[in-house]
N, C-alpha and C positions, 0 to 999 in steps of 0.2 A: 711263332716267335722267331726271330731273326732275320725276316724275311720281308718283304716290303710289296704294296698292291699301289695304281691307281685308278682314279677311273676321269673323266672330264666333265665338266660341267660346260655351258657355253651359253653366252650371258650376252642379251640382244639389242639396238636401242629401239623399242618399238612406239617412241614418240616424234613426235615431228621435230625435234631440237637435236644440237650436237649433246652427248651425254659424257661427263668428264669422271672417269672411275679412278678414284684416289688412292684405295686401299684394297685388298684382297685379303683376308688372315683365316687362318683354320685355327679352333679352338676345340681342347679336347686330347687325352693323352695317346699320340701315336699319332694325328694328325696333324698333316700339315699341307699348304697351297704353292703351287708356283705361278706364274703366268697372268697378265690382265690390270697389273697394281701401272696406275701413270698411264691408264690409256684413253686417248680421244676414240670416241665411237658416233659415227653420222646416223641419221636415221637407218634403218634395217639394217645397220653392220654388225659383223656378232664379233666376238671374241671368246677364246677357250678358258679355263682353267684349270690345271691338272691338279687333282686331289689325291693324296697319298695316306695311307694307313703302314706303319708300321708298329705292330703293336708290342708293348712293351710288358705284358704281365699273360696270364692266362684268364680268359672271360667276356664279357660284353664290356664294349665302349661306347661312350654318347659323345657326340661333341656339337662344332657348328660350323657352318663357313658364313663369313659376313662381308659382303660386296658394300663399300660405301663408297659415293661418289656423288655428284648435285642431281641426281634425279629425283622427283618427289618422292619414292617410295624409298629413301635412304634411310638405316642400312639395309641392302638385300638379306636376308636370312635365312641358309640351306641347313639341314639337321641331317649329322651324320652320323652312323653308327658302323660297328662294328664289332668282330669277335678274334680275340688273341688265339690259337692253340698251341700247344707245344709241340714244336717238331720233332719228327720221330727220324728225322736223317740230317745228316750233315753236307749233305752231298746238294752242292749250289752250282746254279748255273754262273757266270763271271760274264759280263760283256764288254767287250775292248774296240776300240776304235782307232783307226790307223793314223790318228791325227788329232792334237788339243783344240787346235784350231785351224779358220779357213780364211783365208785375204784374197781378197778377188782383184785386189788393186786398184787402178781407175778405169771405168768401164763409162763408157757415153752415155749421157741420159736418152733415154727412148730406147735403147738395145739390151739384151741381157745376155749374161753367160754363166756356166753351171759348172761344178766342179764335184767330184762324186767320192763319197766317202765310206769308207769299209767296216760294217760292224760284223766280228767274230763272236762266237762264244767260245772264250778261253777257258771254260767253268770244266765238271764232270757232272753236267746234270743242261735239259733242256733249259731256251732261256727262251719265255715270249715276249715279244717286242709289244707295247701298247702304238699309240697310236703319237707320232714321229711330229713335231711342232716347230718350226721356224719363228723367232719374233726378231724385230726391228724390221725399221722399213726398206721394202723392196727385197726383202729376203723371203723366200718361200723352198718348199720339200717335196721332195717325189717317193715314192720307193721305201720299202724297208718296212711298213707298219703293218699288226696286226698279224704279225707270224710268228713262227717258232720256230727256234734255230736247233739244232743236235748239235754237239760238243763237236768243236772243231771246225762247224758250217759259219760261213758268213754269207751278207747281202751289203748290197750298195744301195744308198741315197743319194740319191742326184739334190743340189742345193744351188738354188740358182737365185743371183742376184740382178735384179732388175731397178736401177735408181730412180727415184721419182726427181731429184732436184739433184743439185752443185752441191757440192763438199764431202765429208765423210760420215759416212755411217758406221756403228754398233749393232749387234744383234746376236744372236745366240739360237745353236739347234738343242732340242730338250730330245732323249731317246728315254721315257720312261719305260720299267719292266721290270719283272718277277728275279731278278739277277740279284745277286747279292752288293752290287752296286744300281739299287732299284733305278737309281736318274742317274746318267750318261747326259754330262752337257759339254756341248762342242762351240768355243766364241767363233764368232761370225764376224769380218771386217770388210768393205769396202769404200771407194770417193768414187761419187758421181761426177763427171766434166762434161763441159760443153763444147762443142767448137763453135768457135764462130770465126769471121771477118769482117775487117774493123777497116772503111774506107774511109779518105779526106780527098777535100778536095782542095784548089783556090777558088775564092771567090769570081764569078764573068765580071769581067771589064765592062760590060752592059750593065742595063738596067735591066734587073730580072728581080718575078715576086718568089720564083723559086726555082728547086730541082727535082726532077726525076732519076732513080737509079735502076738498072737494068742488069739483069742475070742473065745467062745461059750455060748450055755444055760447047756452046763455039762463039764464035762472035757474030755468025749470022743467023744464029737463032735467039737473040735476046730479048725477054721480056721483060714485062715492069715488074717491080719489087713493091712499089708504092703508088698506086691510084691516085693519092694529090700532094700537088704538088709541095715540097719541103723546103725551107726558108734557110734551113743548117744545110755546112757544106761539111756532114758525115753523116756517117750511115751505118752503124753495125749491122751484120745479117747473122741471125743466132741459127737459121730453117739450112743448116750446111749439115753434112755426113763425112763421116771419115772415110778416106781413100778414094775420095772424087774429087774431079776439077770442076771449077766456078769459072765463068767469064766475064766479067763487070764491065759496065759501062755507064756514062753522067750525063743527062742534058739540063738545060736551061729553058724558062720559060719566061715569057715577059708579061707583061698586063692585058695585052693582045690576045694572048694564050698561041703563043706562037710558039714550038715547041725547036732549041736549037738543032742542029746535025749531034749524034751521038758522040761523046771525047775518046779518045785510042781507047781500042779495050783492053785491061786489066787479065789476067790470066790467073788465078790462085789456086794450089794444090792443097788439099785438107789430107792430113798426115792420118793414119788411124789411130793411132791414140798419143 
């Protein structure tokens, strides 16, 4: 009693459809779930859910965990039990973290970057770390799970955000453990961005069915961007990196398929972030 365990379940979609899980709930006195509720899962993706016992009396407990979501077999149903005792010390381990939370800022889509965070045991008693979970997207964990710390020892968790798309994301690191603060949750923030360059042109004074645009890292190394030819006189290019130069260039093409001289080339510098 006083004291708090958990352990994970991890819940698979093992049908050939996307599988949409609604709800997660632990039922039962002393138990309770985190992780998994609002989640899209594709074929073969799994997802965790950490299950927690803290019991409240001395004895056996029954409870349940119930996954619902639109899979045929909705709702999932795991039976949990447990056993309360009465502690015979006071003497708790305390886990502390050098940080509420982590903002990664805006990071490029396709690249990633990690930022590494400090768990202590501030307690008078061992603290073991269960097993360390990142959610939200493009957040994941390194480091730190499945040990035990002595009063006074810390470890680092590297957290590293990797965006899948443009805008901002939410997410959160879970440190469950034997501490007397059993879950250590740490928010998690970053915005994906993109570069690009955004060319125009005017339209040929010819008669043309369309244009070609062309890239390089010089002007006499440039190639095409686009195999057929385009009838718009713009061109976004989203395929750029930060802190490299681009070299643009335009031509024209008529119904001949006569392809013009290349227009001056363009020079553009992609800033890193």
């Amino acid at each position: 009693m006083g004291t708090s365990t958990s352990q994970l379940v991890t819940l698979t979609d093992t049908g050939n459809a996307n599988l949409m899980i609604s709800t997660v709930s632990a039922t039962g006195s002393g138990f309770s779930a985190s992780g998994g509720s609002n989640v899209t899962l594709t074929p073969n993706q799994s997802a965790t859910v950490s299950v927690y016992f803290e019991p409240t009396g001395v004895g056996g407990v029954q409870g349940s965990l119930s996954i619902a979501s639109n899979a045929s077999n909705s709702p999932l149903t795991i039976a949990l039990s447990g056993t309360g005792l009465q502690q015979a010390t006071q003497n708790l381990g305390t886990l502390s973290a050098n940080t509420t939370s982590v903002n990664f800022g805006k990071v490029a889509v396709g690249t990633s970057t990690a930022q590494l965070v400090t768990l202590t045991d501030t307690g008078n008693a061992n603290v073991t770390i269960s097993t360390i979970s990142a959610a939200g997207s493009g957040f994941s964990d390194s480091g730190g799970s499945n040990m035990t710390l002595t009063p006074n020892q810390s470890v680092t968790v590297s957290v590293n955000f990797e965006p899948a798309g443009v805008g901002g994301v939410q997410g959160s690191l879970s440190i469950p453990s034997n501490a007397s603060n059993s879950l250590l949750t740490i928010a998690l923030s970053g915005t994906g961005f993109q570069h690009s360059v955004a060319l125009n042109w005017q339209a040929s004074a010819s008669q043309v069915v369309g244009y070609f645009v062309y890239r390089g890292s010089a002007a006499d190394s440039l190639s095409k961007l686009i195999t057929t030819a385009d009838t718009s006189t713009s061109y976004t290019d989203t395929a750029v990196t930060g802190g490299q130069t681009y070299v643009y260039a335009v031509t024209s093409v008529d119904s001949s398929n006569v392809e013009s001289a290349q227009s001056a080339p363009l020079t553009v510098s992609i800033p890193n972030n």
